[in-house]
N, C-alpha and C positions, 0 to 999 in steps of 0.2 A: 058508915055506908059501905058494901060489901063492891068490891071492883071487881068489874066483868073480865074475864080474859077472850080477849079473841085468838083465831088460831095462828095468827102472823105472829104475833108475840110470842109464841111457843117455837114456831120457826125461827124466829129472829134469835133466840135465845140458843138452840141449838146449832146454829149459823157460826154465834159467835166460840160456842167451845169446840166446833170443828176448826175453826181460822186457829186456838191453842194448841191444834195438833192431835187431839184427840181419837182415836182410832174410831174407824166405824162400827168394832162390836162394840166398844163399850157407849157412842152416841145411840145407837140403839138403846140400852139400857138407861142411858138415861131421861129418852124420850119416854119408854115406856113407864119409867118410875111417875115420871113428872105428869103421863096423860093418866096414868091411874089415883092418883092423887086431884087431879085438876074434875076428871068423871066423878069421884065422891064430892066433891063438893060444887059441883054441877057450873063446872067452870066460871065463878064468883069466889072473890077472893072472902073469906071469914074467917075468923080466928077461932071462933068455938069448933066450929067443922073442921077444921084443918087441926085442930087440939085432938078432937073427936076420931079425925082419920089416924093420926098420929100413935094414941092412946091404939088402935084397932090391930097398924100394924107390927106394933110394940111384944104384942104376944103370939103374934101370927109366926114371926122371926126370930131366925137367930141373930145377937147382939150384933156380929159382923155384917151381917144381912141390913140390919136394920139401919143404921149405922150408916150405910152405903145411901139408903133412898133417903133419908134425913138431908144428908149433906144436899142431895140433889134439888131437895125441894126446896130448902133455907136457901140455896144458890140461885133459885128461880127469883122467889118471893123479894129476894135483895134487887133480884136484875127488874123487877117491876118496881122497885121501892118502895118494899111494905114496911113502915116503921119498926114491927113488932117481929121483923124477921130474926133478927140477931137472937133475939130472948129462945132462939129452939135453939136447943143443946144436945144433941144424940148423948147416950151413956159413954162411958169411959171405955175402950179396950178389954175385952177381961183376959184376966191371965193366960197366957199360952205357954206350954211348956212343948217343946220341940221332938219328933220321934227322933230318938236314937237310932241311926241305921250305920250300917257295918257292913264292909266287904263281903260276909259270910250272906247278908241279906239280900245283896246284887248279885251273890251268886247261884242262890236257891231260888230267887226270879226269872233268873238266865233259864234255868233246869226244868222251872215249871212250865215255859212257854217254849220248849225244844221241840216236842212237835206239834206243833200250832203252823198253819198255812202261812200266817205270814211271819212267823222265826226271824227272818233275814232283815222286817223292816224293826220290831222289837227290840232284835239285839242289837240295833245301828241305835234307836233312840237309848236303849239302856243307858248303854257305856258310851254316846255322846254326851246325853244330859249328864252321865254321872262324872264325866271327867272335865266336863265346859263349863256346867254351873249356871246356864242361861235359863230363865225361867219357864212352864212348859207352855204359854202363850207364844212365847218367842220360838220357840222348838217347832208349834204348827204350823210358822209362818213360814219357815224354811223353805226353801225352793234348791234343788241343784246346784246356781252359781253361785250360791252363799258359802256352801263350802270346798277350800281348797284343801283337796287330799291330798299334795306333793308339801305342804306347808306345815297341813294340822293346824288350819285357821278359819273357824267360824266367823262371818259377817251377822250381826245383829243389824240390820240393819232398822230406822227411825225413818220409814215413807208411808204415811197412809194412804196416799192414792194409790199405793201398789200393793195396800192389804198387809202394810208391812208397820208395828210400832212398837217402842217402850216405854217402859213405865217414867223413866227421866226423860224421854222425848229425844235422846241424843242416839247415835250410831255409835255400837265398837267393836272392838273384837274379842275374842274368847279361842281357844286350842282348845285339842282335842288329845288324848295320848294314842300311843302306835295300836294299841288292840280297838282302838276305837273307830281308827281309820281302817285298818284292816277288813270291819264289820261295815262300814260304810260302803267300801270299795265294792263288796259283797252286793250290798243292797242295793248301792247304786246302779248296778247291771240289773238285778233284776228288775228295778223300780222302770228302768228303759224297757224290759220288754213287757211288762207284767199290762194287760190291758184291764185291771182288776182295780188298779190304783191311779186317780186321778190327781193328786196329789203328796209330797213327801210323808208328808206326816197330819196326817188327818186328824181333826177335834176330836169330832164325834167318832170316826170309826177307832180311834185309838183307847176313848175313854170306854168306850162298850168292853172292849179287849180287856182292857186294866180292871173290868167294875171291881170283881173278885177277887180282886190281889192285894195282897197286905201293903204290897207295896205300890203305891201311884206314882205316875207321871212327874205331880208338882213336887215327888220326894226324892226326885234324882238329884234338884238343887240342893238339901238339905245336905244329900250323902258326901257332896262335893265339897260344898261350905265344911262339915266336921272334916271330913278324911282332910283336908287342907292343913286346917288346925292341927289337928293328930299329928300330923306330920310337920309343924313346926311351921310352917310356910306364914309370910308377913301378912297380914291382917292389913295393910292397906291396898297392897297386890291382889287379893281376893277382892278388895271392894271396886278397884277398877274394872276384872273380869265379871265380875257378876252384876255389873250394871248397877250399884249402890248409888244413892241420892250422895252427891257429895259435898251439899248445903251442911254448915256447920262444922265441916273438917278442914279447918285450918291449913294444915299439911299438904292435904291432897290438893285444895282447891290455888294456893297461892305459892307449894313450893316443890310436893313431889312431881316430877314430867318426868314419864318411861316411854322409850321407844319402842316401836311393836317388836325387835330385834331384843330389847330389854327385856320386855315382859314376858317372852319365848324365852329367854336362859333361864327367867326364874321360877316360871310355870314346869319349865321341864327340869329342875332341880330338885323342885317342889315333889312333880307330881311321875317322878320318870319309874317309882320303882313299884308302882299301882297296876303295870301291866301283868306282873305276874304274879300277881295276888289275889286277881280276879279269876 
């Protein structure tokens, strides 16, 4: 017998992964996953149809795409208690192999968008994201008081009601190095007087900016995470600043504790000789 869904259930279900913290872009998402799914099978729960929608958007998307609204729907059907929930299994990951990016590539970035009207907010995101490593979700949430330009100290901070989250749900901090703060210092003045820009670092108006460029936004973390490595720097210090799930690391989770004073000597040991290579 096929079960009706009402709409309160869909509220209530959305209810409950905002109380986990959940951001509001990505509750959007997955209200819409879960109401476009629930319209194909005309809000009545059935296994052929839901097989059938499943089977539809399987080749509509890409695996990671897919993959995404899968989870969303198995996590509904579980929260109604459909027996036959479990048995959907999105496909496996498929391979990703990582762009290699290299100084030379943040600097012919830098060169391409020299004169572009907003220069001053580009090169602040650059050489932020590329020397902080903070993902670029977190980069558009940024606001003014997140960073301290006397310190070379990003706040990430984890508050949805302030439009503010990450991926592990926690707050921390991440530095910046001196040409980065430099470039911020910059922008920050203009960013005050500019009545052009409502915001630090805008979604949409940033990714319009980047569409054409070899280089994206979400690759400034990449360039951070290698040049780190490259340069020797400790592989569980990268995983603190860059906000890694630290489920499953021993080390991190029950014995290494750095102080922000810590993590500043060895960030800037790390990462001190990147200023003038850029």
């Amino acid at each position: 017998m096929n079960q009706k869904v009402e709409r309160n259930k869909l509220n209530e279900f959305i209810q409950l992964r905002e109380i986990e913290g959940v951001s509001d872009k990505w509750l959007y998402h997955i209200r819409f996953f879960v109401t476009t799914y629930l319209d194909y099978v005309q809000w009545k729960i059935d296994k052929q149809k839901t097989l059938q929608y499943l089977t539809l958007i399987k080749k509509k998307y890409s695996t990671t795409t897919y993959r995404k609204r899968v989870y969303q729907i198995r996590k509904f059907l579980s929260f109604l208690h459909i027996d036959w929930a479990n048995d959907i299994n999105p496909p496996s990951e498929p391979h990703y192999l990582p762009k290699r990016i290299v100084i030379n590539d943040i600097k012919n970035t830098l060169l391409s968008f020299e004169r572009h009207e907003f220069y001053k907010q580009i090169k602040a995101l650059i050489l932020l994201g590329g020397s902080s490593g903070i993902r670029a979700e977190e980069l558009y949430q940024l606001v003014p008081e997140n960073i301290e330009l006397e310190n070379r100290v990003v706040h990430i901070n984890h508050n949805p009601d302030d439009g503010q989250s990450t991926k592990t749900k926690r707050s921390r901090i991440s530095f910046f190095n001196e040409e980065a703060e430099q470039a911020l210092n910059e922008y920050l003045a203009f960013y005050k007087k500019s009545n052009k820009l409502r915001f630090l670092f805008n979604q949409y108006h940033l990714e319009r900016i980047f569409r054409e460029n070899s280089i994206q936004v979400k690759d400034l973390r990449k360039f951070f995470s290698q040049e780190w490595d490259r340069r020797g720097g400790p592989t569980s210090i990268k995983k603190i600043l860059m906000g890694h799930s630290l489920k499953g690391d021993v080390d991190l989770m029950h014995y290494n504790c750095q102080s922000e004073e810590d993590l500043k000597k060895i960030y800037d040991k790390v990462m001190c000789g990147i200023v003038s290579s850029i």
